[in-house]
C-alpha positions in Angstrom: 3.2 46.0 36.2 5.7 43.6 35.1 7.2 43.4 31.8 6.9 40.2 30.0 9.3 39.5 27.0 8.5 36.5 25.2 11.9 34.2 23.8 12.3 31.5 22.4 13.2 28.0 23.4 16.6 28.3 21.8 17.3 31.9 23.1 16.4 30.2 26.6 18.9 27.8 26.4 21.6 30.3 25.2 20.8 32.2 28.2 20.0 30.1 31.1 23.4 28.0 29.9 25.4 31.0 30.2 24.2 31.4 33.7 24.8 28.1 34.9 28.4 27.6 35.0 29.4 24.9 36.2 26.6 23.0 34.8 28.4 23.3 31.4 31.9 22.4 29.8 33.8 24.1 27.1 35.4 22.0 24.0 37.9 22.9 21.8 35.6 20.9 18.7 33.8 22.0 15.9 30.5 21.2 17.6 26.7 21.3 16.5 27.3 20.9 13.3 28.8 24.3 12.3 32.0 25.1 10.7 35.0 26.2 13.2 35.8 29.9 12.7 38.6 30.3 10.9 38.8 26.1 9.6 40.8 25.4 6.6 39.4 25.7 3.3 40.1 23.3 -0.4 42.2 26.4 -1.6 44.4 26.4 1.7 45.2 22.9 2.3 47.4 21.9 -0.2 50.0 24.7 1.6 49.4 24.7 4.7 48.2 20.7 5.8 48.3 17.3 5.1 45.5 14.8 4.2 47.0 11.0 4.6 43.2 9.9 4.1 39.0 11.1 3.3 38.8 10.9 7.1 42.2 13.2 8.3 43.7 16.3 7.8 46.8 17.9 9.5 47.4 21.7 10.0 50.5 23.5 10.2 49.1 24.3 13.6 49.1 21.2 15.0 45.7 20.7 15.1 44.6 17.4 13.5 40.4 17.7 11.7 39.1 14.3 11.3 35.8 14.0 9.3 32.4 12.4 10.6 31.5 10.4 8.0 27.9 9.6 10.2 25.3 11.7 11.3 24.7 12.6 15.2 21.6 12.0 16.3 22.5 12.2 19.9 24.2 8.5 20.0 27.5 10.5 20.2 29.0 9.3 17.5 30.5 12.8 16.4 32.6 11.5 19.8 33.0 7.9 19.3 34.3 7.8 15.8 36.9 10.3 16.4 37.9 8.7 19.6 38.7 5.6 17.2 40.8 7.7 14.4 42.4 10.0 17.5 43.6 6.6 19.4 45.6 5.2 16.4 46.8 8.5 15.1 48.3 9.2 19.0 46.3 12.4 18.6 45.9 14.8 22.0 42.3 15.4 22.4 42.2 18.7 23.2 44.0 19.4 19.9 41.3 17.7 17.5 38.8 19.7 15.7 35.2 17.3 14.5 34.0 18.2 10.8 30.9 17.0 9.8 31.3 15.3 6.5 28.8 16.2 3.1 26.9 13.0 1.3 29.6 11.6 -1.0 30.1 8.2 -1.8 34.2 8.9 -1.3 33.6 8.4 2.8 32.0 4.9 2.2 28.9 3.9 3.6 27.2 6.8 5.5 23.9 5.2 6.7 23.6 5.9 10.0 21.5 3.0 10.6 21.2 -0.3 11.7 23.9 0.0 14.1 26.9 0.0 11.9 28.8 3.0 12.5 31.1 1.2 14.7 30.7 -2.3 13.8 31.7 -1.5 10.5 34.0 0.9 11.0 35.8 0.2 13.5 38.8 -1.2 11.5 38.5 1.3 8.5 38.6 3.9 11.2 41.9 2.6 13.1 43.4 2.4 9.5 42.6 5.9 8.7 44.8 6.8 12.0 47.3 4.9 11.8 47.8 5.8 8.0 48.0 9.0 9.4 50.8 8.1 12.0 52.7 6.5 10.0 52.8 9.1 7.2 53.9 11.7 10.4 56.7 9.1 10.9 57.8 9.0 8.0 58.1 12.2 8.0 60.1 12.9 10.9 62.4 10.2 10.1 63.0 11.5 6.1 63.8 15.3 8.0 66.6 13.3 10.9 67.8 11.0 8.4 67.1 8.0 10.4 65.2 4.8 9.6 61.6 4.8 10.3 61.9 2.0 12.3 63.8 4.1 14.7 60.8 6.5 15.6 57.5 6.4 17.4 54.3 8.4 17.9 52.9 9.5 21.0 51.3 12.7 22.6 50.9 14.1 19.4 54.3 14.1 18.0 57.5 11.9 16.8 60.1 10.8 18.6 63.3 9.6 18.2 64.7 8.4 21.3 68.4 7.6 19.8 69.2 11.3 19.4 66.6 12.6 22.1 64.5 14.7 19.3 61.2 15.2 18.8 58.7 17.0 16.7 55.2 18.0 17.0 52.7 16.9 13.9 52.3 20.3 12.8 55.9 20.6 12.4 56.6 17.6 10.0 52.7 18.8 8.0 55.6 20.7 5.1 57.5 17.7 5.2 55.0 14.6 5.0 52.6 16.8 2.6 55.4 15.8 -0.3 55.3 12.5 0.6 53.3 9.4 -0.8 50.1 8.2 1.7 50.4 4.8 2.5 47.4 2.4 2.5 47.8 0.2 5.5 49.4 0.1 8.5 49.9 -1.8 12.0 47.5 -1.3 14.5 48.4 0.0 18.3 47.9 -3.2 20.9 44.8 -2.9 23.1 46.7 -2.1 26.6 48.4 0.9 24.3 44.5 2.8 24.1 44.3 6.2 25.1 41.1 6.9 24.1 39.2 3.6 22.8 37.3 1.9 26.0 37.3 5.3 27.5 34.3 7.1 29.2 34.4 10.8 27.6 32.1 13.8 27.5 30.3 14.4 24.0 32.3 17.3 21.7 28.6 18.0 21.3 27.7 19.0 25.1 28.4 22.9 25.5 26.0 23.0 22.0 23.3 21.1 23.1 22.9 22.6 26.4 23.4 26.3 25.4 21.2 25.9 22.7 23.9 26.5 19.9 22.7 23.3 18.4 21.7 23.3 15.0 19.5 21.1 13.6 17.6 20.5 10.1 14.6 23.0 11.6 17.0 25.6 12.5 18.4 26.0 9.2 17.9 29.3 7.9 19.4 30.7 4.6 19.1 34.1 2.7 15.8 35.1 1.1 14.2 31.5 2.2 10.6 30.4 2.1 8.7 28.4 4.4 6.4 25.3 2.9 3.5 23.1 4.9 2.2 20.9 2.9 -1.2 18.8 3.4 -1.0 15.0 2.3 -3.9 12.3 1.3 -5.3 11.0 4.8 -4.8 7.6 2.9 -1.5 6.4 2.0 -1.0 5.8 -2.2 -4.1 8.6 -2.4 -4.3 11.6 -4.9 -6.1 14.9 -5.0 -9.4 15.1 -7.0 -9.7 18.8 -7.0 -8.7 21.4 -4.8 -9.6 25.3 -3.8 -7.1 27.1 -2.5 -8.7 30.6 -2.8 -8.7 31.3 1.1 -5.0 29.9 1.5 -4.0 32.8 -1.0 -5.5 35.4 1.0 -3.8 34.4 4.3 -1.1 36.9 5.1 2.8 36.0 4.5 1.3 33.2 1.4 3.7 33.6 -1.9 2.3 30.7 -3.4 0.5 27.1 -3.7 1.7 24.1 -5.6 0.4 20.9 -6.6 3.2 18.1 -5.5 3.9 15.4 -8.0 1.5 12.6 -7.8 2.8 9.8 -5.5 5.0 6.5 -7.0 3.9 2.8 -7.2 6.5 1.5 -5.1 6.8 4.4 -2.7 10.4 4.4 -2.2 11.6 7.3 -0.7 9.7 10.0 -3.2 7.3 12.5 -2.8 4.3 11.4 -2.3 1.7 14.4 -3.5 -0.4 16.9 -2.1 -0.8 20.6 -2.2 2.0 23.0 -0.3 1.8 26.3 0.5 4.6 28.6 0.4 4.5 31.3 2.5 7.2 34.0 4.2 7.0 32.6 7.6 5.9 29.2 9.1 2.6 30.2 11.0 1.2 31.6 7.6 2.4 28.6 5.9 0.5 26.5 8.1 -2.7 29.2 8.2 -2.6 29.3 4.7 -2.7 24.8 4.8 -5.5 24.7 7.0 -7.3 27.3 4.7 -6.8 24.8 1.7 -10.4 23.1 0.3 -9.3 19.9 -1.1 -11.3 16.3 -2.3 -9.2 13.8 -1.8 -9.2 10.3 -4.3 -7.8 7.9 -0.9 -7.5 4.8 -3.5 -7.1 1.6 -3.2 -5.5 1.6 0.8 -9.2 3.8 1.7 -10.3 0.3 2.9 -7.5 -0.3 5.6 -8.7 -0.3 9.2 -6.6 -1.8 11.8 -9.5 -4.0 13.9 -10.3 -6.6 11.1 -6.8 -6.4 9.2 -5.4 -7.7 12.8 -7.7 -10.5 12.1 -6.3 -10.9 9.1 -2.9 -11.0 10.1 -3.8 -13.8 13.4 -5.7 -15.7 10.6 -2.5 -15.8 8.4 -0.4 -16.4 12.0 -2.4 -19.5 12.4 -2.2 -21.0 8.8 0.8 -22.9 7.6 3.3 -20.7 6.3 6.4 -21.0 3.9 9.1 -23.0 6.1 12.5 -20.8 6.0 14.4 -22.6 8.7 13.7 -26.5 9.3 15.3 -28.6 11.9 14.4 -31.8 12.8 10.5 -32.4 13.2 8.8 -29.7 14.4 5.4 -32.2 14.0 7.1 -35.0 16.1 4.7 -36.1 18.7 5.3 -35.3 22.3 3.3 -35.5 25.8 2.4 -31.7 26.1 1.7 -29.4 23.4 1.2 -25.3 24.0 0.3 -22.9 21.8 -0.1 -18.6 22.6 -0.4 -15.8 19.3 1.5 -12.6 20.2 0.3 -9.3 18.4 2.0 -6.2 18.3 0.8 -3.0 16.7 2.4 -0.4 14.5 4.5 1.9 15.5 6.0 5.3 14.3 9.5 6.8 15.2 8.1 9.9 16.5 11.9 11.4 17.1 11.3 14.6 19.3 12.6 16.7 15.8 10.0 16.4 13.1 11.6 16.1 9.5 12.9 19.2 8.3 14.8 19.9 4.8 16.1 23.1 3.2 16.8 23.5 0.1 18.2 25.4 -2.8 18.4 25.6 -6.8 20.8 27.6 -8.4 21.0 29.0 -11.9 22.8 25.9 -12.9 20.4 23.3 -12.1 23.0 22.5 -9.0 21.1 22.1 -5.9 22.1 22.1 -2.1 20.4 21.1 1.1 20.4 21.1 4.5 18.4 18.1 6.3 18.4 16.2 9.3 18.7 13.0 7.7 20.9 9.7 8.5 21.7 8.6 5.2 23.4 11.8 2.9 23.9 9.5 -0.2 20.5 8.4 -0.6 19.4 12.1 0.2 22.1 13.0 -3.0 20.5 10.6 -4.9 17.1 11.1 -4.3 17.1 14.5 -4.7 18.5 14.0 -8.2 16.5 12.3 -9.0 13.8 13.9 -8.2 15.4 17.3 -9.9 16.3 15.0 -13.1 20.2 16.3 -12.5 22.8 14.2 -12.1 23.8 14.2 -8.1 27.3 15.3 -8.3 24.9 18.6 -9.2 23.4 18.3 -5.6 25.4 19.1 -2.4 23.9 17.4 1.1 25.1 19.2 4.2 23.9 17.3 7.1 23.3 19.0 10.2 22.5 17.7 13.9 19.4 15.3 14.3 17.2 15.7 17.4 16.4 12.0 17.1 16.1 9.9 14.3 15.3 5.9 15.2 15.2 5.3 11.1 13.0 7.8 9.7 15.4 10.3 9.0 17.2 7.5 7.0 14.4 7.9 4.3 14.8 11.4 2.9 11.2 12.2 1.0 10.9 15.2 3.1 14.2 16.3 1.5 13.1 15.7 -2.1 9.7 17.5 -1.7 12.3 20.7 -0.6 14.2 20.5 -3.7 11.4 20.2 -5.4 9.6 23.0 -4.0 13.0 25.0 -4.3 13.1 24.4 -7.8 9.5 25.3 -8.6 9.2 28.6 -6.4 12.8 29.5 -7.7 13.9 30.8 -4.1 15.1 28.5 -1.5 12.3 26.7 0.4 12.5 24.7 3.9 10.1 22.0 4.6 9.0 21.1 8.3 6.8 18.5 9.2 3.9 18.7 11.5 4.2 16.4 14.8 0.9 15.0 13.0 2.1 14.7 9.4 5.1 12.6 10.6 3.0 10.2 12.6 0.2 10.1 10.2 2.4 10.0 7.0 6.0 8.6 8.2 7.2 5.0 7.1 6.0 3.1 10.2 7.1 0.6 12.2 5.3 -2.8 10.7 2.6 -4.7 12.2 2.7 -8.5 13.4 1.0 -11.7 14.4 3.7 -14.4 15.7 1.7 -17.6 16.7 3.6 -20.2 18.5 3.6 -23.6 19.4 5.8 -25.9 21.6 6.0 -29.7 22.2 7.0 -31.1 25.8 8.3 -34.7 26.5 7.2 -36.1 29.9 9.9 -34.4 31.9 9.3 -30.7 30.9 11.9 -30.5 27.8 11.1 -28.8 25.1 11.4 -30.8 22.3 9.9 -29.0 19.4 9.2 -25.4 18.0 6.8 -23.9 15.7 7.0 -20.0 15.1 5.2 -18.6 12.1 5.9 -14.8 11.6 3.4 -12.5 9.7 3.3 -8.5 8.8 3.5 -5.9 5.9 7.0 -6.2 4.8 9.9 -3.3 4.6 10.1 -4.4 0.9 6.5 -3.2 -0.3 8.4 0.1 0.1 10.4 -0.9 -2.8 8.8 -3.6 -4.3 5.3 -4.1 -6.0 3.0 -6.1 -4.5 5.9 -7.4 -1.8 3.8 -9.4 0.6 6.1 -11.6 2.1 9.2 -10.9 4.6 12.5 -9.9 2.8 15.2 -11.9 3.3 17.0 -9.8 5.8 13.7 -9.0 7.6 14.0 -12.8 8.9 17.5 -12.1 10.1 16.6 -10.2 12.9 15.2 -12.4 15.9 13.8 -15.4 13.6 16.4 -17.2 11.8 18.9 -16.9 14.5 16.6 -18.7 17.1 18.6 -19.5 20.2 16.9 -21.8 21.7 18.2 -25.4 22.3 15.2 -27.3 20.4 15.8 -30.4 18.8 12.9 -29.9 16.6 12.5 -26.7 15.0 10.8 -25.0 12.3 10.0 -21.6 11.7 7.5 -20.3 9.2 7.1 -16.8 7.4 2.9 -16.2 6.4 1.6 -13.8 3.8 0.8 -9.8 4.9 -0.2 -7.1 2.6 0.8 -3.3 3.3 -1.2 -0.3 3.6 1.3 1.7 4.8 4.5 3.3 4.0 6.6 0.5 5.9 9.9 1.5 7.4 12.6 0.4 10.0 12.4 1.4 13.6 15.0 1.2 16.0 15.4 -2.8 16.0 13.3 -3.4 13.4 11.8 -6.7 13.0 13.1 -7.7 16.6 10.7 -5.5 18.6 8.3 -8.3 17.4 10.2 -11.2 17.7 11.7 -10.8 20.9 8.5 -9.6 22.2 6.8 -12.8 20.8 9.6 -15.1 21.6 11.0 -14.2 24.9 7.1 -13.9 26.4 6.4 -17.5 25.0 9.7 -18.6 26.7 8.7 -17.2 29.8 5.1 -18.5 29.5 6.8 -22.4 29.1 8.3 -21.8 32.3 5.6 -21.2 34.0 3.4 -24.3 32.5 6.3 -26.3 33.5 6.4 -24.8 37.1 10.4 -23.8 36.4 11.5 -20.6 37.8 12.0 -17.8 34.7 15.6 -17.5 35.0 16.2 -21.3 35.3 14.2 -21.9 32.1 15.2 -19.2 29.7 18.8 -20.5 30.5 17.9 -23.6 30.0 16.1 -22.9 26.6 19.4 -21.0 25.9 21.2 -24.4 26.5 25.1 -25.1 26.4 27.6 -22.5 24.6 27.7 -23.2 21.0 27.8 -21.4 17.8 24.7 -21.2 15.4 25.2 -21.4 11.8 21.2 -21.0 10.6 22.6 -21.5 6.9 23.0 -25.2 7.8 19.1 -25.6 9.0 18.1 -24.6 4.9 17.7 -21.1 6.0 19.6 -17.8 4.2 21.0 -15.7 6.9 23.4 -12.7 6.4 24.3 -11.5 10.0 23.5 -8.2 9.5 25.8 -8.1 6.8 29.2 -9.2 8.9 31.2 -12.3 8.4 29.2 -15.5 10.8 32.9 -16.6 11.7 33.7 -13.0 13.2 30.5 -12.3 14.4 29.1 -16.1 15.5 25.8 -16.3 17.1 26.7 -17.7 20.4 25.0 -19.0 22.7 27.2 -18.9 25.4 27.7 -14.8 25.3 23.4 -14.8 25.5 23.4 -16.8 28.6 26.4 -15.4 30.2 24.2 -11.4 30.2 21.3 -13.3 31.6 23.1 -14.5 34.2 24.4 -11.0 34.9 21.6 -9.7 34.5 19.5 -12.1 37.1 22.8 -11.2 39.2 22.4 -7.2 39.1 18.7 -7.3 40.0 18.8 -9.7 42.9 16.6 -13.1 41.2 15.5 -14.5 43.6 15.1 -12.2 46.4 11.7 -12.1 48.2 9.2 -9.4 46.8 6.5 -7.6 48.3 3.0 -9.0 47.3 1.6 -7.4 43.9 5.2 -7.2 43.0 7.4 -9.2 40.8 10.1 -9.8 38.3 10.5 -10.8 34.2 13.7 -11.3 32.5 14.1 -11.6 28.7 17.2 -12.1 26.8 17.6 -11.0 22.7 21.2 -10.6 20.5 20.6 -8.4 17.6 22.7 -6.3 15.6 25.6 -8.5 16.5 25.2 -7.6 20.2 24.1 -9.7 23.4 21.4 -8.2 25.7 19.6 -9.0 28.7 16.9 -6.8 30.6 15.0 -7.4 34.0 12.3 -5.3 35.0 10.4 -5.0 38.9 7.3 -4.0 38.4 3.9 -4.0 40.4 0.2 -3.5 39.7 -1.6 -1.0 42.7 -5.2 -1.1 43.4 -6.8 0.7 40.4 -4.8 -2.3 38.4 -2.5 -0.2 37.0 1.0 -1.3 35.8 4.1 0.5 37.4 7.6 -0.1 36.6 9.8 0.2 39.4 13.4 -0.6 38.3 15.4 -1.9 35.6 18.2 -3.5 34.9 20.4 -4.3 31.8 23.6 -6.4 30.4 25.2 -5.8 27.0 27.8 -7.3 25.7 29.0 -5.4 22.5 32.5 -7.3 22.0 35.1 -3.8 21.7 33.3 -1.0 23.4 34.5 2.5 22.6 32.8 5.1 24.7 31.5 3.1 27.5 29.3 6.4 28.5 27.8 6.3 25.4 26.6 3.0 25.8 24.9 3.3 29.0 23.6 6.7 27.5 22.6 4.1 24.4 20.8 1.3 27.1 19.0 4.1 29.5 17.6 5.4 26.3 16.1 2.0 25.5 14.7 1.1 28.4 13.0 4.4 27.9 11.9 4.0 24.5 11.2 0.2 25.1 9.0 1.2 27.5 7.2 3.4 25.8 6.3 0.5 23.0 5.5 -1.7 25.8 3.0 0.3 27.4 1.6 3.0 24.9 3.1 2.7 21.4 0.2 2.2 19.1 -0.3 3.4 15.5 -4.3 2.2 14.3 -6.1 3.4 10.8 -9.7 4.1 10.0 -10.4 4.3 6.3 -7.0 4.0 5.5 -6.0 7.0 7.7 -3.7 6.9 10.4 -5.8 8.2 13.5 -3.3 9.3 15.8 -1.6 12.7 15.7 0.4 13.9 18.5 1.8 12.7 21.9 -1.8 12.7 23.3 -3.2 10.4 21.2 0.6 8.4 20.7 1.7 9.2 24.1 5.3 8.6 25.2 7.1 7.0 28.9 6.2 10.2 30.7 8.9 11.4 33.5 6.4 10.4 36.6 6.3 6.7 34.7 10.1 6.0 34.5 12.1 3.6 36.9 12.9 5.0 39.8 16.6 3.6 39.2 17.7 1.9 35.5 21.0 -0.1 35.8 23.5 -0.9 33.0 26.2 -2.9 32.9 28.7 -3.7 30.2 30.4 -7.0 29.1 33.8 -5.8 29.1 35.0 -8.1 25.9 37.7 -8.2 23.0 35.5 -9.6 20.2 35.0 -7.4 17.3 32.2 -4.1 17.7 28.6 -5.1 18.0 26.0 -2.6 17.5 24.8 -0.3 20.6 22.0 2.2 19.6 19.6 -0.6 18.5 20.2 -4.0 20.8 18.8 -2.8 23.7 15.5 -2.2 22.7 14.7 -5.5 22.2 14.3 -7.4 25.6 12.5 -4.7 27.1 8.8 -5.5 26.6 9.0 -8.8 27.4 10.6 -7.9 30.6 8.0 -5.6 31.3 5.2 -8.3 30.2 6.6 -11.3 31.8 7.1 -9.4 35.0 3.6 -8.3 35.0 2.4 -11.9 34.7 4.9 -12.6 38.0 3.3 -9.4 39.5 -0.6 -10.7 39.2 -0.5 -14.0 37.5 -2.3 -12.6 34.4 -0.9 -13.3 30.7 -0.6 -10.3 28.3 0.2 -11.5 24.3 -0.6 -8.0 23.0 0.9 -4.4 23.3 0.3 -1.8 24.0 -0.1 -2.8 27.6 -2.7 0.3 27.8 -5.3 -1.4 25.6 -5.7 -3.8 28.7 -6.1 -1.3 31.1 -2.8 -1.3 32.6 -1.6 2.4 32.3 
């Protein structure tokens, strides 16, 4: 008889990546989130390194630690952000050593979200290298007794080529620790990159393939507790009464506590319900399902997701409250057409559920460990929710194993600390696959109706768009029913389309959810929306796709929305720096069309769509092949995608970034679907919210990148986008059937 030995996933990994050789690489990083035996401590610095900046620090030994300010979610930014500081700094790779940074407002902004941690870094980021290469100069040149000007940095050291000496920066750490830091200084001329624009591994990679990994539900601390707690099925709802009698008498159950009733806005605080505490997670979650509790599911109780998506077509179809007008949009023309798009909500779903640890000391001083993307708003949340002030609360923020915004919003966090606090021994808080689906902040809900106007000759000549759903703001806000201001930002406001008469409305929508961001956001919707209705022109007018969404693109120009009456802020980034240009849209459609063959002849039942979408500062185009077989089901064959991103840093990471949305696009496109029945969120798991399965992927998806020196766009978020409406418009080429709502499953097509 055999013997069977039961392990576990991560002892798996340990092993089976020890035994594949050359399947894995070593690094010389602090990787997976964990301190570097041996690292350099407060105490030590000051004696034996140098810190010219927040973001640097320079050992005796040579070897240089640069802090990641943003959290690694498996974007690879724990690699592209030091690849930035390790260019200017003329740093050797294998002599750089990754710290993850604590929540603290002295590293600036640490959101990882919206796709800024280049975009907006990327200059802060060369400054905090070439700070530090200067101050290594300076160095050198104070020990020789020569002028500065005299000495350069390369390879990790200084030279001075007049007297033929050099010294490594561990050398001159004594030296430059006594001198001042300097503020500014030049940057290195593009053709002098070593690193920047470079393909290179993840410091991560040995980590996540050994299973050495840690992330927020791996944390484990000394004499911790494990917490599940059971929510209101209805979003805002309370508990009446509850027994928990036969949750006490569960093995491994310490304790169960009544969470603090939820908040009127939500933001990101705890939102109620009964946890139990137990030694180990299976009791915990024994001990929940044990719980007798009468729930009070308030005012949201009469949310259900058939007649509110009448609502929301209803509002679609009204007039709305004009926030861009150019032109008339009313002008009369020879052909008019009109389509509503609806597209569902949608959770993140990231393959790690939220997970927080936490705990109080004697003090009142509180720590945590959490998955989370934004360490700052985790601080102050949790001190608030504590009543301390946060310079009392320490964030440690460990690896993420996915994120796509919810991890940005740290409740789960709070209702640790909380639990910490009131159990008085540390506590860690996991989420349930289920609670996160069914109690997350989801992805918003939309009705776009549009209408264009066509002279004689096929031109467009007017626009009508009206935009309706539950807005981000009723997170924050009391009775927030209209779009926030940056919500219209993303795919409305900055229109491309060559339309002499255009007007774009926004329509009132109330929430009965927790609303959140997704990756993309609002332009899931909008490009789904807009790009279909483009395509759907074409084929009124008899134009081929290609042709017409070019043509709707129109000549290269630059977009100023401001000018139409509208209040755009460009994702936050200057509009002369980061125009919206025309010309860089059309230019990856054209590659785009190029890469996948337009044109070419197709098999019957087969056929092409194209889309094109800039968001987050970025250009992207996506084509998808796709056919229908004889049971009618949809099947996407290949894809293709363009980016342009202006200054690419990791050019691995991006296609990494564009494969994954294709992927994830895909999945919105043909499954993602979040309903509600008395005000519950029905779906629970990946059966009922099913994911782009392996035997459902492309057999092939292609990436190609805009090589460019305009400023950073964003990369984890743009390429989302253009994918359903790929998918959608190539269906209609495929069998000559129009589809205006996702998921594509709900019309039988998967």
């Amino acid at each position: 008889m055999n013997n069977v030995k039961k392990i576990s996933r991560r002892e798996f990994m340990k092993r089976t990546g020890q035994a594949s050789g050359g399947l894995v690489f070593a690094l010389s990083f602090a990787s997976a989130c964990q301190p570097e035996p041996g690292a350099v401590g407060p105490a030590a610095k000051a004696a034996s390194s140098v810190t010219p900046n927040v973001y640097v620090n320079i050992r005796k030994d040579g070897i240089v630690e640069i802090i990641c300010h943003r959290s690694e979610m498996g974007q690879g930014i724990r690699t592209s952000l030091p690849q930035v500081i390790a260019d200017e700094l003329e740093a050797d790779w294998d002599k750089v050593q990754v710290i993850q940074a604590i929540g603290h407002e002295k590293y600036g902004d640490q959101n990882t979200d919206g796709s800024t941690s280049i975009r907006k870094h990327f200059d802060l980021l060369r400054n905090a290298g070439a700070t530090a290469r200067e101050m290594m100069i300076a160095a050198a040149a104070s020990t020789w007794g020569v002028p500065a000007s005299e000495c350069n940095a390369r390879e990790h050291a200084v030279h001075h080529a007049a007297s033929d000496r050099s010294a490594g920066y561990g050398e001159l750490v004594a030296v430059a620790a006594g001198m001042p830091q300097p503020k500014t200084a030049a940057f290195k001329a593009r053709e002098g990159y070593r690193y920047i624009g470079k393909p290179m591994d993840t410091i991560d990679g040995m980590a996540f393939t050994t299973g050495r990994a840690m992330y927020g539900i791996d944390t484990v601390v000394p004499d911790m507790l494990y917490a599940s707690i059971e929510r209101c099925p209805a979003f805002g709802g309370t508990v009446k009464s509850y027994d928990d009698t036969a949750a006490r008498a569960v093995a491994g159950v310490v304790d169960v506590l009544r969470m603090p009733e939820p908040t009127a806005p939500a933001f990101f605080n705890i939102q109620g319900g009964i946890a139990v505490i137990a030694s180990n997670t299976w009791s915990a979650a024994e001990g929940r399902k044990a719980l007798a509790i009468e729930w009070d599911r308030g005012a949201n109780a009469v949310y259900e997701s058939e007649s509110y998506k009448k609502t929301l077509i209803a509002s679609a179809s009204a007039p709305g409250t004009a926030v861009l007008t150019r032109g008339d949009a009313d002008v009369k023309t020879a052909s008019v057409h009109e389509a509503i798009y609806y597209a569902p909500h949608l959770s993140q779903a990231p393959m790690e559920p939220p997970a927080a640890t936490a705990r109080v000391n004697a003090d009142g001083s509180c720590e945590v460990w959490a998955c989370v993307q934004d360490p700052q708003a985790t601080r102050d949340t949790v001190a608030a929710t504590l009543g301390v002030d946060k310079e009392q609360v320490t964030v440690n923020v460990t690896l993420l194993g996915g994120g796509f915004g919810r991890k940005s919003k740290p409740d789960f966090a709070a209702e640790a600390a909380w639990l910490a606090r009131e159990s008085g021994k540390p506590v860690k808080v996991t989420w349930s696959r289920e609670d996160d689906i069914r109690h997350g902040y989801l992805h918003s809900v939309s009705a776009q109706y549009y209408r264009a106007g066509m002279d004689a000759d096929g031109n467009t000549k007017s626009w009508l768009q009206r935009t309706s759903f539950p807005t981000i703001m009723s997170t924050f806000a009391p009775d927030a029913n209209h779009p926030g201001g940056f919500e219209l930002d993303l795919g409305l406001l900055d229109s491309p389309w060559h339309v002499p008469n255009m007007r774009l409305e926004t329509c009132d929508a109330k929430a009965h959810l927790r609303i959140g961001w997704l990756r993309s956001v609002c332009n899931v919707f909008h490009a789904f929306g807009a790009c279909s209705f483009v395509d759907e022109l074409a084929h009124v007018k008899g134009e081929d796709p290609k042709d017409h969404l070019l043509r709707m693109i129109g000549p290269a120009r630059k977009i100023d929305p401001a000018t139409d009456g509208a209040k755009y802020t460009n994702y936050g980034q200057d509009l002369v720096i980061h125009p919206i240009d025309t010309g860089r849209l059309a230019a990856v459609a054209k590659k785009v069309a190029e890469m996948a063959g337009w044109g070419r002849e197709l098999p019957k039942g087969r056929g092409l769509g194209i889309a094109a979408h800039r968001s987050f500062l970025s250009y992207v185009a996506a084509v998808a092949e796709v056919s229908v077989d004889e049971n009618g089901k949809l099947i996407v064959h290949e894809a293709w995608t363009c980016i342009d991103a202006g200054t690419v840093i990791n050019p691995d990471r991006v296609q990494a970034q564009m494969e994954g949305a294709t992927i994830f696009g895909m999945s919105l496109a043909l499954h993602g679907e979040i309903t509600a029945k008395d005000g519950a969120v029905v779906q629970g798991n990946f059966d009922s919210y099913p994911m782009t399965r392996m035997n459902e992927a492309p057999d092939a998806i292609h990436c190609h990148i805009i090589e460019s020196d305009a400023p950073p766009g964003g990369v984890g978020e743009p390429g989302v986008p253009p994918i359903a409406p790929a998918i959608v418009n190539a269906y209609f080429a495929a069998s000559g059937k129009r589809v205006r709502e996702l998921p594509l499953r709900n019309a039988g097509l998967t």
